[in-house]
C-alpha positions in Angstrom: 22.0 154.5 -7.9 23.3 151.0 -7.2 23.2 151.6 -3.5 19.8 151.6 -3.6 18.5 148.0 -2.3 15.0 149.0 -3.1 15.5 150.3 -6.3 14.8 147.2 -9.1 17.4 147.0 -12.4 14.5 148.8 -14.5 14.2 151.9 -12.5 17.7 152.1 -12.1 18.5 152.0 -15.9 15.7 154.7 -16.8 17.0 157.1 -14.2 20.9 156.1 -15.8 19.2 157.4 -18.8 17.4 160.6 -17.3 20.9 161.6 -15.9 22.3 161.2 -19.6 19.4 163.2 -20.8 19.6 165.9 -18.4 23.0 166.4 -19.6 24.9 165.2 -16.6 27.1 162.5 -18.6 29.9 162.6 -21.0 28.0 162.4 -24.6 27.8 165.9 -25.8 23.9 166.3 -26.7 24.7 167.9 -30.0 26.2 165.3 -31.5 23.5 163.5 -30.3 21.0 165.2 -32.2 23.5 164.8 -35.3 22.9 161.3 -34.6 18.9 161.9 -35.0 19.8 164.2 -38.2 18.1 167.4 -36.4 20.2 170.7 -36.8 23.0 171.3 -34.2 21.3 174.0 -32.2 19.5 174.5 -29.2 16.0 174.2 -30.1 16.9 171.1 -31.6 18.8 169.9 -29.0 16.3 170.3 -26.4 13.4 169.0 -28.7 15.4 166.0 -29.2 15.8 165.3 -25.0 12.4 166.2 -24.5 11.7 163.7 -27.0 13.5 160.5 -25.6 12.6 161.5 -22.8 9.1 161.2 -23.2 9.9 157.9 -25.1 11.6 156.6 -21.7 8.4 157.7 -19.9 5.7 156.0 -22.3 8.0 152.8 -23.1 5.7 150.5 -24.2 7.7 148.8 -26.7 6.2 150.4 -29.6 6.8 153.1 -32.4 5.6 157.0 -31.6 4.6 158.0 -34.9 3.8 161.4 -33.5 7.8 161.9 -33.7 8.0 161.6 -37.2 4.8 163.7 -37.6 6.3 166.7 -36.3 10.0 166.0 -37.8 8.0 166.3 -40.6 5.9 169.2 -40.2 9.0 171.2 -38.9 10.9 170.6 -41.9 8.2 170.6 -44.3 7.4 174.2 -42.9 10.9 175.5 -43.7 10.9 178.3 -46.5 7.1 177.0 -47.4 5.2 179.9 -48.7 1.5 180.7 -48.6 -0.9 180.3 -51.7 -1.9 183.1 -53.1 -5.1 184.3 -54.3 -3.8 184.5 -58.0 -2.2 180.4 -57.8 -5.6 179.2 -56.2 -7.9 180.9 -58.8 -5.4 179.6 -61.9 -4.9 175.9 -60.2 -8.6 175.8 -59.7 -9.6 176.8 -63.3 -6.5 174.1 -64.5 -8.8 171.1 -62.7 -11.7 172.4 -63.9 -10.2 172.1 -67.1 -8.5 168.7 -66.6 -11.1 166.8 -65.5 -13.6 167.7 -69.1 -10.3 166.3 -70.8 -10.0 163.3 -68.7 -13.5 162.6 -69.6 -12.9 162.6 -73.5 -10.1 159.8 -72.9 -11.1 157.7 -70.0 -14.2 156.1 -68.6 -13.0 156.1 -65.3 -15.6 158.5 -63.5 -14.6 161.5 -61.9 -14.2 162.3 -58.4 -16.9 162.8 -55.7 -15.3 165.6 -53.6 -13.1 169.2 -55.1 -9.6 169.1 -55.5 -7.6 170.3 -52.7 -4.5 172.8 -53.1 -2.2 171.7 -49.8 1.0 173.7 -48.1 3.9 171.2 -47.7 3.0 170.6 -44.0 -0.5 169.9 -45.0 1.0 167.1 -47.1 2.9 165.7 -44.7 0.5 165.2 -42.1 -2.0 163.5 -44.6 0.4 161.2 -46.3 2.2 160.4 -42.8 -0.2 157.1 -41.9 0.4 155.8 -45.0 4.3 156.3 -44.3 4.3 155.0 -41.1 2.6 152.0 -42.2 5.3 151.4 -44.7 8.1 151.5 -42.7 6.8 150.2 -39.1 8.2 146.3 -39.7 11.5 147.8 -40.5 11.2 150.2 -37.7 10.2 147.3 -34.9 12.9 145.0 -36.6 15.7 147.8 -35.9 14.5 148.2 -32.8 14.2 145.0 -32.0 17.9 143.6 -33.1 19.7 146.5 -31.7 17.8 146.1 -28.1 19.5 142.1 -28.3 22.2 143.1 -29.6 23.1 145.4 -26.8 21.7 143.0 -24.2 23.9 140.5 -25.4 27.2 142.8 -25.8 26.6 144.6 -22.9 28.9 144.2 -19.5 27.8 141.4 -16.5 26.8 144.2 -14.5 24.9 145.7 -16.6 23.1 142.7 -17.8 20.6 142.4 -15.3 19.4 146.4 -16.1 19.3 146.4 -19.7 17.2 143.3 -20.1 14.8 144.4 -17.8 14.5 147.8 -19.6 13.8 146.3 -23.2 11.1 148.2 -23.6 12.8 151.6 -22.8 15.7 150.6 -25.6 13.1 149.4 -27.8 10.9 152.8 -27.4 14.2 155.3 -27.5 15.6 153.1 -30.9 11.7 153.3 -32.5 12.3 157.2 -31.3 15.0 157.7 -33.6 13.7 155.8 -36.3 10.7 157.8 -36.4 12.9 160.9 -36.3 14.5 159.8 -39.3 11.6 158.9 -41.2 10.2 162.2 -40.4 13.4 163.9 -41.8 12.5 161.6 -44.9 9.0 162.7 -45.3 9.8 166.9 -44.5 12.0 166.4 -47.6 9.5 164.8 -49.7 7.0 167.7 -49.3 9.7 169.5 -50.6 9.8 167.9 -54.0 6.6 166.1 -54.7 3.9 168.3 -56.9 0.9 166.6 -55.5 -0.5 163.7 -53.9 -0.1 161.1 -56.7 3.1 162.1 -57.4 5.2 159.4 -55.4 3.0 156.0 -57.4 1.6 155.1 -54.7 -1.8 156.1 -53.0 -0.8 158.0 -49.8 -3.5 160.1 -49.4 -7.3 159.0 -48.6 -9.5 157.5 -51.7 -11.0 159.9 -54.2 -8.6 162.6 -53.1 -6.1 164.9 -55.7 -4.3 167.5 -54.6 -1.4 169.7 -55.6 1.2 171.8 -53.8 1.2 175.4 -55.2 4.6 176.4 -54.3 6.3 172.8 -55.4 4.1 173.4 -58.7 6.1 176.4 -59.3 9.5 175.5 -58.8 8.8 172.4 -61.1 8.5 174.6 -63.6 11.7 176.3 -62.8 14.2 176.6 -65.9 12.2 174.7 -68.2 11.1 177.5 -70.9 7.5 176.0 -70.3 4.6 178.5 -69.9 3.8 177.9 -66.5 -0.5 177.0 -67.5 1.0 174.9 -69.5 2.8 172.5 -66.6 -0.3 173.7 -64.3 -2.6 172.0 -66.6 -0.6 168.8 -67.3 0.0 168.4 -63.7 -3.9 168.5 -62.7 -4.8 165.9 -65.4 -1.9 163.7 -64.2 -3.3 163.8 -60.4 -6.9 163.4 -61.2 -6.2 160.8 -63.4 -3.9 159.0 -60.8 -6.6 159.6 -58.2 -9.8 158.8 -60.4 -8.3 155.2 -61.3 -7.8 154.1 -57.4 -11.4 155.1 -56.9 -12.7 153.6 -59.9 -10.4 150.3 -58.7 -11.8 149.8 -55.3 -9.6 146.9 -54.5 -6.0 148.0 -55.4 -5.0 150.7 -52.7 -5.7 147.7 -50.4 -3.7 145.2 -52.9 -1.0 147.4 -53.9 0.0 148.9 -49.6 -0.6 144.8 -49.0 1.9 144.0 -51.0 4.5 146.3 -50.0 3.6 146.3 -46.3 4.1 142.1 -47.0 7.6 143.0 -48.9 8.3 144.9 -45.7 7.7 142.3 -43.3 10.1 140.3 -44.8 13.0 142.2 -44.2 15.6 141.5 -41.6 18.0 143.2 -40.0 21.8 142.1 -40.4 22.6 141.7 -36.5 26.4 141.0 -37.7 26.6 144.3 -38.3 25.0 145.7 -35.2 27.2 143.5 -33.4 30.1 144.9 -35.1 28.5 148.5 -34.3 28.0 147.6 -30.5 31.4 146.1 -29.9 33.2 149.3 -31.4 30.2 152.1 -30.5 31.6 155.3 -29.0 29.0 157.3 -27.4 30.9 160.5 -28.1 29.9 159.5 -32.1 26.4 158.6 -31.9 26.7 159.3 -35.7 28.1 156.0 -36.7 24.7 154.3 -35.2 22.5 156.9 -37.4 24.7 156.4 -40.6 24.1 153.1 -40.4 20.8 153.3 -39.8 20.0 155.6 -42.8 22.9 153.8 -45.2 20.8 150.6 -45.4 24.0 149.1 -44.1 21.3 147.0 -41.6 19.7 145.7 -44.1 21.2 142.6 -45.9 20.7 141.6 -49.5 16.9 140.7 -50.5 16.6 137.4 -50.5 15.2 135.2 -53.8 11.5 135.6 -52.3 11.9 139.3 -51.7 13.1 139.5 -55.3 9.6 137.7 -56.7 7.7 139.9 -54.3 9.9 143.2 -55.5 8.9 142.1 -59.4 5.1 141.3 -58.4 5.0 145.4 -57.1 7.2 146.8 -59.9 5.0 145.2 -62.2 1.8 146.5 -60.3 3.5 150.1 -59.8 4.3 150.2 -63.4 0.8 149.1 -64.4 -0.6 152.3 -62.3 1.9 154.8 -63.7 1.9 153.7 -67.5 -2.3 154.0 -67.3 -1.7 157.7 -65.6 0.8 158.4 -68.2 -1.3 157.3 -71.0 -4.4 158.7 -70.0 -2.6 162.1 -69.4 -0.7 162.0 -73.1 -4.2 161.4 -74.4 -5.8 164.0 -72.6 -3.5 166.6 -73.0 -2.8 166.8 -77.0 -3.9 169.9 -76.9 -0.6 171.1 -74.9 1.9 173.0 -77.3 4.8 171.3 -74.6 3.4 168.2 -73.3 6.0 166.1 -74.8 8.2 168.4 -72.6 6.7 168.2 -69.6 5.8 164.7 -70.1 9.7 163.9 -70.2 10.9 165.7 -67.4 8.2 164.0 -65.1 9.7 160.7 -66.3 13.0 161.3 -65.6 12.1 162.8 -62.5 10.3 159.2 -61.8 13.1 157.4 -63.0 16.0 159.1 -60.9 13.8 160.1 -57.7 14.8 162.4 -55.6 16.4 162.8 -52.6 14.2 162.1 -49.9 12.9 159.1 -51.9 16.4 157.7 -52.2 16.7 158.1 -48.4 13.3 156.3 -47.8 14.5 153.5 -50.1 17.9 152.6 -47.7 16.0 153.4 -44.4 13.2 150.7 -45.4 14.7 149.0 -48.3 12.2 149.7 -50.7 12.3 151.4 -53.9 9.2 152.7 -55.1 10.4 153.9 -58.5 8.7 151.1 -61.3 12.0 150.2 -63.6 9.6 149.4 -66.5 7.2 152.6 -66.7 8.0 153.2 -70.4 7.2 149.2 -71.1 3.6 149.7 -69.8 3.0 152.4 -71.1 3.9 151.4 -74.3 1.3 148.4 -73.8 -1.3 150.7 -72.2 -1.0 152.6 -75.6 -1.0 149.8 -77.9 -4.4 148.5 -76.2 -5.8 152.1 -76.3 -5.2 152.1 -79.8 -6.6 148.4 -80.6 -10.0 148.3 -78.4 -10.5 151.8 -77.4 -10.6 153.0 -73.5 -13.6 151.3 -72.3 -12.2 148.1 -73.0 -8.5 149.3 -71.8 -9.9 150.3 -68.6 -12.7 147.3 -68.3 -9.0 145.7 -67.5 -8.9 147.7 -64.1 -12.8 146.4 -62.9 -11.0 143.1 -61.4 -7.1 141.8 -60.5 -7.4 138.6 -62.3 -8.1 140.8 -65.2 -4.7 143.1 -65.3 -1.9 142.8 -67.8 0.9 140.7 -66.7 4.6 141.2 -66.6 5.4 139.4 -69.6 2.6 141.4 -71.6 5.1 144.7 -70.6 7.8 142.7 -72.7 5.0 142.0 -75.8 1.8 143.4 -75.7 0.9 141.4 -78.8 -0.9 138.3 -77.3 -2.7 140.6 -74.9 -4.1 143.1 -77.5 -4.6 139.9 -79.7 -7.0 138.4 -77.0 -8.8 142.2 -76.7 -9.4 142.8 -79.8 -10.8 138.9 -80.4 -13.3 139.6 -77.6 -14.6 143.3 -79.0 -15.2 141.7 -82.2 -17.3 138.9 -80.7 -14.5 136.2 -81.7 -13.4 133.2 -79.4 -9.8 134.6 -78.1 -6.7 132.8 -78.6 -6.0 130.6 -75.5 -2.8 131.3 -74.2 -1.0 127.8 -72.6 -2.1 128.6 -69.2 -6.0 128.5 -70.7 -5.1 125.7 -73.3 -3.7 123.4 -70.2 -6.6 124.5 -67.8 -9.0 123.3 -70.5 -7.1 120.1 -71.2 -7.4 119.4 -67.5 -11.2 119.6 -67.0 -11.0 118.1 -70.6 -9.5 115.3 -69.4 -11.8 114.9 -65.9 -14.9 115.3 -68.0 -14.1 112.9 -70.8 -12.5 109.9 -68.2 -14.8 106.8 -68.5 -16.8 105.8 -65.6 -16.2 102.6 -64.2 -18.9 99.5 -64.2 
């Protein structure tokens, strides 16, 4: 290659890299799809070259999402059974049935458009852009610091070729990040019972949905008629999706702060340096360890930490109000409490693909203080009733705060002051806003 005058550094690098992907060079191609956590077999193999390679050929520096997408898919797809006639009529009749609960409990109006019951593919594709969103920063940060990093450790020779091919690294690095979060996501549609089911809202607004076959093997071992967990499932995901339409403004606030939280994560280029300067490219499994360890990810800093509380406390808001609202509506339930417990401790521990989502972005979506709000959600239920519990959902400057998770009292003081037409108790905030205009109104004017 290098006796080519006429050949420039770029050229020569991608055609270094279609030799390697041919499989004319030393790195065994199985281990490199270890490395990209697809199955060592041919398929996969030749998925995976056909793969970079297309990443070589469309290097613009950016993420193909499309990867992940049909890592996804694929995986999803494994062992994933049909619906059958019998499951659709009975999960149809249990939404039917879950939204004239919902409306003794809540005022939050129903949805506009039928519930959907969705194969695990089905919910990968849907809940993908919402994924990808998620974890681009990370993804282009990755890509980014290992593309220097190699620039910088790489040989004199080589110099001149690698940094005139950034945009190849950068495009085969975002390849196997998207790989990995596609590996993420198939396993999710593995465990997940419906859309709602993760906190946050990955599927479009207005939208519930359930996945048959997951629904089943919740109910696996549990002694629990399986209507029963049918039921309490449905009024848990059309409660979950009713409250993000009926608050217009926080999907946008709640993916705005963790997309934010996101953006503010680095990339601990000690470590890659350490990985370039001992890499072996017959392991190609130590770079995807890494990568999927959080190992690149240094310790949040103090403003990460406020911004992690501010979307705990927002995550926990949504999922004591869906917990609540579900309790409420499902009384009726010989084994709510039950079921009711083992979705909470299958919040609190996550599964996992969610673990693996949490050290490949550095986010943890479980809320650490679900049982707090929904112990406040209940207490305001019980003081003022659930229009006035979920008036608190018409406007942000109007939702509970963290410390009213540690004592509700002040909060349901203040609500039930308002419902019976009295002047609330200022809290010191108020108190010192008033004292302020107080104090501008009452100055003297000057002669």
């Amino acid at each position: 290659m290098a006796d080519d005058p006429n050949k420039e550094p770029d050229d020569e690098f991608r055609d270094m890299l279609r030799e390697f992907l041919s499989g004319n060079s030393s790195i065994d191609p199985s281990q490199l799809a270890g490395a990209a956590g697809l199955p060592n077999d041919p398929a996969s193999i030749q998925q995976l070259l056909g793969q970079l390679q297309n990443a070589i050929r469309s290097s613009d520096g950016g993420i193909n999402w499309d990867l992940a997408l049909q890592q996804a898919r694929t995986l999803a797809s494994e062992g994933a059974q049909a619906v059958t006639p019998a499951e659709r009529a009975h999960l149809d009749q249990a939404f039917n049935v879950a939204a004239l609960w919902l409306d003794n409990v809540t005022t939050v109006a129903e949805l506009t458009t039928p519930p959907q019951l969705i194969g695990r593919a089905e919910w990968a594709r849907q809940t993908m852009p919402i994924w990808s969103q998620l974890a681009e920063p990370v993804a282009l940060s990755i890509s980014d610091a290992l593309t220097r990093v190699l620039t910088e450790q790489a040989p004199e020779e080589m110099q001149g070729m690698i940094a005139n091919a950034g945009q190849v690294m950068r495009s085969i690095g975002g390849a196997l990040f998207a790989m990995q979060l596609g590996q993420v996501v198939g396993q999710l549609a593995k465990e997940v019972v419906s859309g709602g089911d993760i906190g946050i809202p990955l599927m479009e607004d207005g939208t519930a949905a359930l996945i048959p076959q997951n629904v089943a093997e919740f109910g696996d071992g549990l002694d629990i008629p399986a209507d029963q967990i049918q039921l309490y499932l449905a009024v848990r995901e059309l409660a979950h999706a009713r409250l993000f339409r009926h608050a217009k403004w926080l999907r946008l606030q709640l993916i705005t702060q963790i997309t934010a939280f996101a953006k503010g994560i680095t990339i601990d280029t000690d470590r890659l340096e350490e990985l370039a300067e001992s890499f072996d490219p017959s392991n190609p499994e130590e770079l995807r360890e890494a990568m999927v360890s959080g190992a690149l990810i240094p310790p949040k800093s103090d403003d990460q930490l406020e911004a992690l509380a501010r979307l705990e406390t927002l995550l926990a808001l949504v999922e004591g109000w869906v917990d609540v609202v579900t309790a409420n509506a499902t009384k009726l339930l010989p084994k709510t409490d039950a079921i009711a417990e083992t979705v909470r401790r299958r919040r609190a521990s996550g599964g996992p693909a969610e673990s693996a989502f949490a050290t490949l972005v550095g986010l943890e979506l479980r809320p650490r203080r679900l049982r707090e709000a929904a112990a406040m959600w209940q207490a305001v239920t019980e003081a003022v009733g659930p229009d006035a519990r979920d008036d608190l959902w018409s406007h942000p400057d109007l939702l509970p705060q963290a410390g009213d998770l540690d004592d509700p009292s002040g909060l349901v003081a203040r609500l039930t002051a308002t419902a019976n037409g009295e002047e609330p108790e200022r809290d010191a905030v108020d108190q010192a806003l008033e004292d302020l205009l107080r104090g501008d109104t009452e100055r003297p004017t000057e002669e």
